[in-house]
N, C-alpha and C positions, 0 to 999 in steps of 0.2 A: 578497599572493598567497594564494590560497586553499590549505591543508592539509590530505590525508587519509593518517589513518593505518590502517595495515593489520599486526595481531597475529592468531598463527597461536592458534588454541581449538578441540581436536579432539574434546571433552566439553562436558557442561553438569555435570559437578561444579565443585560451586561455588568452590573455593579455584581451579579451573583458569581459570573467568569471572570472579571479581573482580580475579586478576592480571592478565587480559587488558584488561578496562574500566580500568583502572586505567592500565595501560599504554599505549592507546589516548588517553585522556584527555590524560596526561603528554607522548604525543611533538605534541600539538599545543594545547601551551601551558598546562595545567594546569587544577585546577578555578578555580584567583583568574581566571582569563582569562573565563570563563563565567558563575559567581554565586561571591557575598563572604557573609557572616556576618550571620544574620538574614533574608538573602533569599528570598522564596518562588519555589520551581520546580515546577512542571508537566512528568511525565514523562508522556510520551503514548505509551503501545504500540500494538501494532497488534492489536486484539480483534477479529477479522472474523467469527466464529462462535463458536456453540457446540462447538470440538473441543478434545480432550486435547494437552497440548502436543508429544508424539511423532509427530502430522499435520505439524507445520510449517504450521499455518494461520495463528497466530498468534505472537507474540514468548514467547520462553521465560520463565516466571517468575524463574528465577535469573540473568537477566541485568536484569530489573525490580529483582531482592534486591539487586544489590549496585550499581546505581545510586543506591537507597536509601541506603544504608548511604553510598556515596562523599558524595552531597548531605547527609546530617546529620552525616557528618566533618568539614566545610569549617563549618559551624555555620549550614547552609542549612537549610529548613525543606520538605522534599520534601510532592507530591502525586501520585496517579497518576488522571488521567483519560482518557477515550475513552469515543464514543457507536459501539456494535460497530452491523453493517451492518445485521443484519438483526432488533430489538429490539425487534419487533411484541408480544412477550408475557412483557414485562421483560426489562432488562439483566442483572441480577445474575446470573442463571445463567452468561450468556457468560462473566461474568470466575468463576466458580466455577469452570465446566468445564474453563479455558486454565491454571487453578493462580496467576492472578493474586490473587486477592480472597484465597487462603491467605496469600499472600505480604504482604500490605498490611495482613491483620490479625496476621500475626506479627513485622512489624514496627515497626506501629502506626504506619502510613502513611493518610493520609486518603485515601479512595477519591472519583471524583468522578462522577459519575454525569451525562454532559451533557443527558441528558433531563431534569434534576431541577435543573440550575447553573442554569437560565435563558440565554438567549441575547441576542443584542444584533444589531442591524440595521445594518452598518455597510456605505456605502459606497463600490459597487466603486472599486479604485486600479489597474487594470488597462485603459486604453481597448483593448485588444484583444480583452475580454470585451464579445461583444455582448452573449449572450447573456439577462444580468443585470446588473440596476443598482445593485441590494441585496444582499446577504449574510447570512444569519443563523448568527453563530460563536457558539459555548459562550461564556459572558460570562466563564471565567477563563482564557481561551487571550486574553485581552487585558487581563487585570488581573492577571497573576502578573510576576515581574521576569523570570523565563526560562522559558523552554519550551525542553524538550529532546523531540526528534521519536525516537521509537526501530522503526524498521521492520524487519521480516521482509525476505530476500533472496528474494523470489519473483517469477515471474514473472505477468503479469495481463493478462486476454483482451481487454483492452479500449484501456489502456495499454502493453502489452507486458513493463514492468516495473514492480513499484510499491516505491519506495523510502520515502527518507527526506521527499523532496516528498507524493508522492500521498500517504501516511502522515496526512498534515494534512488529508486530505478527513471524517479520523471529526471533526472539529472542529465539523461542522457537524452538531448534534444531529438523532436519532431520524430520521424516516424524509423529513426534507427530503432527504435528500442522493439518495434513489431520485427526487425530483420534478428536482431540478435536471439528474439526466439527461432529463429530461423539453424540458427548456428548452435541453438541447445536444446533442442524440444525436449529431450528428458528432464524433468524435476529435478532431478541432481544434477547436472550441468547444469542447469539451470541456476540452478542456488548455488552455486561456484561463482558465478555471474555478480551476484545479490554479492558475496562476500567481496569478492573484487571491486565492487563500485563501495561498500565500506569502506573500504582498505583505503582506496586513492583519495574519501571525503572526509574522510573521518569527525563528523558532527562532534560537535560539543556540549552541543545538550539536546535534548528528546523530549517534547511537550507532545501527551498524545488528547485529542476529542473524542472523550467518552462520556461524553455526554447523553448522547442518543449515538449508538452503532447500529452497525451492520451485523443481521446472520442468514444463515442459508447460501442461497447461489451468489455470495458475493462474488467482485469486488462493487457491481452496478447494479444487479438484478434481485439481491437480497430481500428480507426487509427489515425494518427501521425496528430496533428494540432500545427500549430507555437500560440503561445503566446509571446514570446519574454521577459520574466521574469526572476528574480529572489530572493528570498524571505527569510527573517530569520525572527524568532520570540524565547521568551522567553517562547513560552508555545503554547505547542504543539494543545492544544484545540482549542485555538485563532487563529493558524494558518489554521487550517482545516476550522476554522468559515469563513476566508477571502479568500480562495480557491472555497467557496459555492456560496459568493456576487459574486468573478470577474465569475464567471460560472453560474450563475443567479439560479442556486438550491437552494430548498425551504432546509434550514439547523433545519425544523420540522422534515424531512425524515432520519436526520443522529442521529439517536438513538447512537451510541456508546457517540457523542459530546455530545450532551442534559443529559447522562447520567452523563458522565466525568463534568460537569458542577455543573450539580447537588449536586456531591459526595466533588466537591470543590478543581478538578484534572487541573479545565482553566476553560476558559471565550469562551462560546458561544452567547454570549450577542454582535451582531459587535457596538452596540452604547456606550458600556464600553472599545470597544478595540481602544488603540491606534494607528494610523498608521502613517506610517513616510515616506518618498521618493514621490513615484507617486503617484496621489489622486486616490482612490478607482474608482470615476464615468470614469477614464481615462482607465481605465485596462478590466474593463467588457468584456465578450466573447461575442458575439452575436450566436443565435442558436448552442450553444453549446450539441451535442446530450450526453444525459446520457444512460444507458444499455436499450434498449429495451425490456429487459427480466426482469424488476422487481416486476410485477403485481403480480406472483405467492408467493412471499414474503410478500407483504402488506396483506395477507387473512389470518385474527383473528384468531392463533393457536384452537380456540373453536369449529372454522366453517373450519377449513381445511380439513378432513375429505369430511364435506357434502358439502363443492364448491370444492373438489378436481378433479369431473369427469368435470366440467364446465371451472375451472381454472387451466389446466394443461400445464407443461414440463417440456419435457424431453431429455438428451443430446443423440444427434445420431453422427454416425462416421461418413464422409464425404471418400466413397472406396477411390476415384481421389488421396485425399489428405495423406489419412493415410497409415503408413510406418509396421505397429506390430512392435511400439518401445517396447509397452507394459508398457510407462510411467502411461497413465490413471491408468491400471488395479492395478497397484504398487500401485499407489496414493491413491486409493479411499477407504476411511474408512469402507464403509459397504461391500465391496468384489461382488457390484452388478453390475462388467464389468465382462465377459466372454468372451474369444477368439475364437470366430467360424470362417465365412472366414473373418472379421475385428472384432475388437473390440463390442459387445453387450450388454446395460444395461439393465438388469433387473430392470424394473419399479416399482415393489413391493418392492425393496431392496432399491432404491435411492433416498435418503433425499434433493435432489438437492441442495446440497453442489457447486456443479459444479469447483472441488477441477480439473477433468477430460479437460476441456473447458478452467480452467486457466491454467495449467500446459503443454496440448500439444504442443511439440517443433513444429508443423507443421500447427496450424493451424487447426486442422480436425475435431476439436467436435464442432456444432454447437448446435443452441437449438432447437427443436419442440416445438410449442406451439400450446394448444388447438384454438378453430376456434373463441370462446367469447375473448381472446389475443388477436390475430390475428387484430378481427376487432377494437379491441380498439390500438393497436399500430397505425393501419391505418390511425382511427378518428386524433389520438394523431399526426402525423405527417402531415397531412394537416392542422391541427390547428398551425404548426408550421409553416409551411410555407407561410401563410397566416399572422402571426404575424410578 
């Protein structure tokens, strides 16, 4: 049976989150259950941008610190890598900015830079991925003896929520991962995608920062809500399954889980999973807001087409805000940003990836939504508040 544990962490002082990791760790079986003495492990945060770690964009350095520290306890020999989303004009800054790269050289942790590891062609092990037949994964997200996946508790416009699974998508170096939405712009291809980069890493263990998360227009643009958590599991399915209860989302909507489930990659079942520490009914979020902008995604690839003039959007640039970093236009796999006096999508061209919306370092792409959105977002949030 698959086991998550859930310890209460209402700080990021540190003595408060290495108790917790520690804790975490311990009630679902120990570090000898995961990696032994000598072994190399791959800790992989979630680097999605250039922000300071008080956005909640990314995973907090002192929950990286003292995974360090728990992996060279055990007489394991840690790494920390991730290729961040949007690393059109070097990585190193991202992890400078998130307080990662402090953390890894004050610990004297080897940093891995997947634009720089090399990558490896492997594969797909997923027949339900049409979309690709190949894969190109960071060559040490399959030559290390463990991988530990460590995600943010956010919510994400595209997925709905991105865990300990999607987490595995930075594995797939520099700016492939903007093309392979390219090659799956529907949500369910998509999450075929998610299940196949499972399949070929398969982590061994899932520490998630829930500390302070993400809700709203995540994966960047959110904002920052305490939860006070912190969470390990055996299996990264399961994990994502009990991130959906404590957030009260219907885990029918997380197609990548139900898939991975399926194919016999984890447990999205929460009545098969084990939990250990805090009882689930104790942790629940109350009105926890998920992406406002997911209606465009649930519309039957058959009828997209003909609800496309009814059920639309589209990412616009915000002048106030935006800088002509020119990250968007790098980013975007169909080449449908053009630089006039800001940034402009061409709406024929845009698969609403919204590769643009996650990746700006500022803030500046927001969404349009047709006026049938509009009022259903409306409906949808008075029924919130009212419940």
């Amino acid at each position: 049976m698959s086991t998550v544990s859930i310890i209460r962490c209402c700080s990021y002082n540190y003595k408060d989150v290495e108790f917790a990791v520690k804790e975490a760790i311990k009630k679902i079986g120990g570090t000898e259950k995961f990696f032994k003495s000598g072994q190399k492990v791959l800790i992989k945060p979630n680097i999605l941008s250039a922000k300071l770690p008080e956005k909640a964009v990314t995973t907090h350095p002192e929950i990286i610190r003292a995974i360090i520290r728990i992996v060279k306890s055990a007489g394991a020999v840690p790494s920390v890598g991730e290729s961040p989303g949007g690393a059109v004009s070097g990585a190193e800054r991202f992890w400078d900015k998130c307080g990662i790269k402090k953390v890894c050289e004050e610990e004297n942790c080897e940093m891995l830079f997947f634009e720089k590891t090399g990558a490896v062609c492997v594969q797909s092990k997923n027949p339900k991925n049409k979309s690709l037949k190949t894969l190109e994964i960071a060559r040490p997200c399959l030559e290390y003896d463990c991988v530990i996946t460590v995600p943010k508790f956010k919510t994400h416009n595209l997925v709905f929520l991105t865990g300990a699974v999607k987490n595995l998508y930075g594995c797939i170096p520099g700016l492939r991962k903007s093309m392979y939405h390219k090659h799956a712009p529907h949500p369910i291809d998509f999450s075929e995608i998610l299940v196949d980069i499972l399949a070929i890493i398969k982590p061994k263990l899932s520490i998630m920062d829930a500390v302070v998360g993400m809700e709203g227009e995540g994966p960047a643009a959110g904002k920052a809500r305490d939860i006070g958590l912190i969470m390990a599991s055996d299996d990264a399915v399961a994990m994502d399954t009990v991130m959906c209860e404590i957030s009260n989302f219907n885990i029918n909507k997380m197609y990548h889980l139900l898939s991975a489930s399926a194919s016999g990659l984890g447990c999205s079942d929460i009545s098969k999973i084990e939990i250990t520490g805090e009882k689930l009914e104790t942790v629940r979020i109350k009105n926890f807001k998920v992406p406002p902008n997911f209606l465009p995604y649930m519309v039957p690839k058959k009828f997209a087409k003909f609800m496309g003039n009814f059920i639309s959007a589209l990412p616009v640039m915000d002048k106030k805000k935006c800088t002509k970093c020119m990250t968007c236009i790098k980013a975007c796999p169909m080449k449908a940003i053009e630089l006039k006096n800001i940034p402009k999508v061409d709406k024929s061209k845009c698969i609403l990836c919204l590769c643009c919306n996650e990746l700006c370092p500022e803030n500046a792409v927001k969404i349009r939504y047709s006026i049938l959105i509009r009022i259903f977002l409306f409906l949808r949030e008075i029924k919130r508040l009212i419940s």
